[in-house]
C-alpha positions in Angstrom: 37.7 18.9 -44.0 41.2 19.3 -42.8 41.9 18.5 -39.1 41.8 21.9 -37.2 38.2 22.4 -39.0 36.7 18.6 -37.6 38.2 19.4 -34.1 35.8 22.8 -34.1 33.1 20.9 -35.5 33.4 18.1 -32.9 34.1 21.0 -29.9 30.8 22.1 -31.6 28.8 19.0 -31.0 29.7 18.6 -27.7 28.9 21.6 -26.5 25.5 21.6 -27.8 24.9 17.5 -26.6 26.2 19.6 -23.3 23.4 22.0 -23.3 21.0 18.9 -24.3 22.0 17.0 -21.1 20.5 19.2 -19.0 17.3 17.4 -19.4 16.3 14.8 -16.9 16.6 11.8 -19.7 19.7 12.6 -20.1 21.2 12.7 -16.6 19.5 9.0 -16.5 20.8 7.7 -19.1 24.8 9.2 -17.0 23.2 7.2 -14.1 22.8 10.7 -12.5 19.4 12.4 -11.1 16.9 15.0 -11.9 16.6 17.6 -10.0 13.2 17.4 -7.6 14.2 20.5 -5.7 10.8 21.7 -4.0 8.4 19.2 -5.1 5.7 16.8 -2.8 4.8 13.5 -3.1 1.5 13.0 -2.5 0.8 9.8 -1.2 -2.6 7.9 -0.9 -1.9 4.2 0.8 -4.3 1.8 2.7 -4.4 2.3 6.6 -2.4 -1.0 6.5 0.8 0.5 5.1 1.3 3.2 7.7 3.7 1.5 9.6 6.2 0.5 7.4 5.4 4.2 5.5 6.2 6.2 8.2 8.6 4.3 10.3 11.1 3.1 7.2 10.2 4.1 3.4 9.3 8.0 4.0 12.3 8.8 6.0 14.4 6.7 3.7 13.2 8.0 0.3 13.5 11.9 1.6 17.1 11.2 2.6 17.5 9.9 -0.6 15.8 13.4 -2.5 16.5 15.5 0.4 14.8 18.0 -1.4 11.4 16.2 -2.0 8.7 16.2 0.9 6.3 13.0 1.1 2.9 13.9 2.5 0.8 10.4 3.4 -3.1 10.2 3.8 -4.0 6.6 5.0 -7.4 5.5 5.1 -8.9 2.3 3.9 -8.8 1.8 0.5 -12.4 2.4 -0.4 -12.4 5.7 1.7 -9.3 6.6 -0.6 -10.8 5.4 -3.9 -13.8 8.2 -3.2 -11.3 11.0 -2.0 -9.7 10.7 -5.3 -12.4 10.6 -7.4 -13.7 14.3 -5.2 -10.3 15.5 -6.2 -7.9 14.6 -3.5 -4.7 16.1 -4.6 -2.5 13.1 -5.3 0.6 11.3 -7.1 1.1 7.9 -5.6 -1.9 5.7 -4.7 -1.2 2.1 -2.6 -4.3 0.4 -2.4 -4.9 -3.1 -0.2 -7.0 -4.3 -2.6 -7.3 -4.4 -6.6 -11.2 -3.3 -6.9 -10.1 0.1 -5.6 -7.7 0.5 -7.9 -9.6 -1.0 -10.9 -12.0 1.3 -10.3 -10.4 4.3 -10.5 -8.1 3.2 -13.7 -11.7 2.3 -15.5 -12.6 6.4 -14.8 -8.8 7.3 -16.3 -8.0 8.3 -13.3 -4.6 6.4 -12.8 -1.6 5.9 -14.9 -2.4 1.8 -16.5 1.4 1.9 -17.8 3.2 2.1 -13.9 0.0 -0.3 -12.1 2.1 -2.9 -10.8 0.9 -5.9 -8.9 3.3 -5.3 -6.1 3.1 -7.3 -2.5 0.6 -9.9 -0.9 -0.6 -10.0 2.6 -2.7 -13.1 4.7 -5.6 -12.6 6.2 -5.3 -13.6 10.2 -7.5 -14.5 13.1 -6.6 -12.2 16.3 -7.8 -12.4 20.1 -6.6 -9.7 22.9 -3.3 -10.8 23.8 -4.8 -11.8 26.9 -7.5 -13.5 25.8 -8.4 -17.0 27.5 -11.3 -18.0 24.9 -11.0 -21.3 23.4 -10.7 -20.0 20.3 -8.3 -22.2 17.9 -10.0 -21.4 14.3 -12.5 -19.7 12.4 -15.1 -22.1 13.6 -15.1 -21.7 17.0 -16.5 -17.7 16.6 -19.2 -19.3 15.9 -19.4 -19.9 19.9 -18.1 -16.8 21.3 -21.0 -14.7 23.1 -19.0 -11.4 22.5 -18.1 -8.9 19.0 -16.2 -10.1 16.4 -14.6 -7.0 14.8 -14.0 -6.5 11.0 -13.9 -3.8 8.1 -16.9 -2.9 6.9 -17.0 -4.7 3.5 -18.8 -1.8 2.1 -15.4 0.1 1.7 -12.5 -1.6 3.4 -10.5 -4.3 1.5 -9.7 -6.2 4.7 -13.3 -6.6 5.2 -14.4 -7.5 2.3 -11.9 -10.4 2.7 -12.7 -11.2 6.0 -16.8 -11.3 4.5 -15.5 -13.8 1.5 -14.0 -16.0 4.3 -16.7 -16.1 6.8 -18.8 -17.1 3.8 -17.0 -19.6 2.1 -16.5 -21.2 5.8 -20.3 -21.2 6.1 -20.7 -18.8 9.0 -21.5 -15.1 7.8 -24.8 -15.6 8.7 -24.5 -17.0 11.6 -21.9 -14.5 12.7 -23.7 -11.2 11.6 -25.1 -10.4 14.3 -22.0 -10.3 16.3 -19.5 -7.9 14.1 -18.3 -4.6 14.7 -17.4 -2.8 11.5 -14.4 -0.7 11.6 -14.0 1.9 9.5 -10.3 0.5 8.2 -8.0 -2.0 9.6 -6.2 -0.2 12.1 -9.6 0.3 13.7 -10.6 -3.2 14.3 -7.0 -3.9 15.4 -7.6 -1.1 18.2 -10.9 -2.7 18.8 -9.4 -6.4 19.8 -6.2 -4.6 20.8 -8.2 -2.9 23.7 -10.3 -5.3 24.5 -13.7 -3.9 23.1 -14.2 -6.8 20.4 -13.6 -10.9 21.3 -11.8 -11.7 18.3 -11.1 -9.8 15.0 -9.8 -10.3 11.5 -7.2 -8.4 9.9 -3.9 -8.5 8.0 -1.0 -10.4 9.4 1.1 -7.5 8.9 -1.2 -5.2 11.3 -0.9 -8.3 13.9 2.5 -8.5 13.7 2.8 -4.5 14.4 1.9 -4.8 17.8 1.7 -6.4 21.3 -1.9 -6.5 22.0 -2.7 -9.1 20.3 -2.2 -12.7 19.2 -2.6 -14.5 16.1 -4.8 -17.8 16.4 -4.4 -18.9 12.8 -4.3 -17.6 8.7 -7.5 -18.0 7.1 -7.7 -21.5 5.0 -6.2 -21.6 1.9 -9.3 -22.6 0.1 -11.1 -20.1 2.2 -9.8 -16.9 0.1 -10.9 -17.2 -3.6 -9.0 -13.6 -4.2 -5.1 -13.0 -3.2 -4.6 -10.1 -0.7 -2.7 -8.1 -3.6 -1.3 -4.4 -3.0 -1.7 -2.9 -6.5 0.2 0.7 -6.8 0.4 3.4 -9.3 0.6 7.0 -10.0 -2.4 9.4 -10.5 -2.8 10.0 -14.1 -2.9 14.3 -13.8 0.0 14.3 -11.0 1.0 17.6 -10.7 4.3 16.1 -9.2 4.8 13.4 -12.1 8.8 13.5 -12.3 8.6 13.2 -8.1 5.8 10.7 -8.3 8.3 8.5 -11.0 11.2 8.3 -8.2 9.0 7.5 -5.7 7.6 4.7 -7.8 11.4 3.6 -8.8 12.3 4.0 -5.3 9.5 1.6 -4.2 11.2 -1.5 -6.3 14.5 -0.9 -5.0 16.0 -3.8 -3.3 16.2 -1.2 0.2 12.6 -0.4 -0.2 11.4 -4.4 -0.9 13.3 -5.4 2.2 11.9 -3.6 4.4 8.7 -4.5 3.2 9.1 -7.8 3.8 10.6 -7.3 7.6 7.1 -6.0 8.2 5.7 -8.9 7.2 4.5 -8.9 3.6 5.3 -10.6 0.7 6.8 -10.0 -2.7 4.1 -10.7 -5.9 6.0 -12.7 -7.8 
């Protein structure tokens, strides 16, 4: 092949690896972007998440994809777990708790290759900010002649955690009588936030979000036999997959993971 003849054939070649890089793989592997012009995120996160959702990540990612809208439902995890298995339309689910999330990826319902094991939370011990009960531990709500408001264990991860505390500490029983069930964490947070409930147990991250309310103490060590881990993933039939994958990515930036951890929870290592 004499020169003139390989410089067409290479001219060729480009051209055509050209037309090829339209695709989104390609862009990627350039370091640029795909396209998400127009699509929706779909996001399904424990009530616990809202915060840091709506106040940092949401605003941050669609600056990021200005084109890409991010629509949140928050509910406790349980309550999600159902509305996804009745066909709530969604990409991204962020669950407080693994069992939620186990059960849906034992129906096929979420993508097993992008479940990651992603932050940790502690379980805390809150009065009303101005509470005067002598209240220094678990023990003493034992004592207390008011409500003691948790997540119903039947559906909400931070109740089911607060139920294998109480019990490993010896006191469910003699504390049942006394709780108020909450229908998700930000509930019993309201409920010892406004005074309704004596005490209440919830995430440290929820305690930390506000003023109306003090921390006593973390629940024992030895108290917890499961980790508070936040397990998220994308829904196996997303109809916004390619939208759903940034998300994801965007998630385990280094932006994203600090800013999880100024609100309080921790990295799974």
């Amino acid at each position: 092949m004499n020169r003139k003849a390989l410089i067409i054939a290479v001219l060729a070649l480009i051209a055509v690896i050209s037309v090829g890089s339209c695709s989104a793989g390609w862009f990627d592997f350039l370091g640029g972007e795909q396209d998400l012009n127009g699509q929706t995120v779909n996001l399904a996160a424990a009530a616990s998440l809202k915060n840091v959702y709506d106040d940092e990540l949401i605003p941050m990612f669609e600056e990021k994809y200005p084109g890409v809208k991010v629509v949140p439902t928050y509910a406790s995890s349980g309550d999600l777990q159902t509305q996804i298995e009745n066909g709530l339309e969604t990409d991204v689910f962020m669950s407080a708790a693994n069992k939620q999330m186990n059960a849906l990826a034992d129906e096929g319902l979420i993508d097993n290759d992008t479940n990651l094991q992603f932050l940790e939370n502690k379980i805390v011990l809150i009065v009303p900010a101005d509470s005067d009960a002598d209240i220094t531990s678990f023990d003493d709500l034992k004592d207390i002649d008011g409500t003691i408001a948790i997540g119903d264990p039947e559906s909400v991860p931070a109740g089911q955690y607060a139920k294998e505390i109480l019990t490993n500490l010896g006191l469910w029983d003699k504390l049942e009588s006394k709780f108020s069930l909450g229908t998700d964490v930000t509930a019993v947070l309201n409920q010892v936030g406004q005074g309704s409930a004596e005490a209440g147990i919830v995430y440290a991250t929820d305690a930390k979000s506000t003023d109306d309310v003090k921390v006593i103490c973390e629940a024992p060590d030895d108290a917890l036999d499961t980790p508070c881990i936040y397990p998220v993933a994308q829904i196996k039939d997303s109809k916004n997959a390619d939208a759903a994958k940034a998300f994801m990515d965007f998630l385990q930036t280094q932006e994203a993971k600090d800013k999880f951890v100024e609100y309080g929870f921790t990295l799974h290592e």
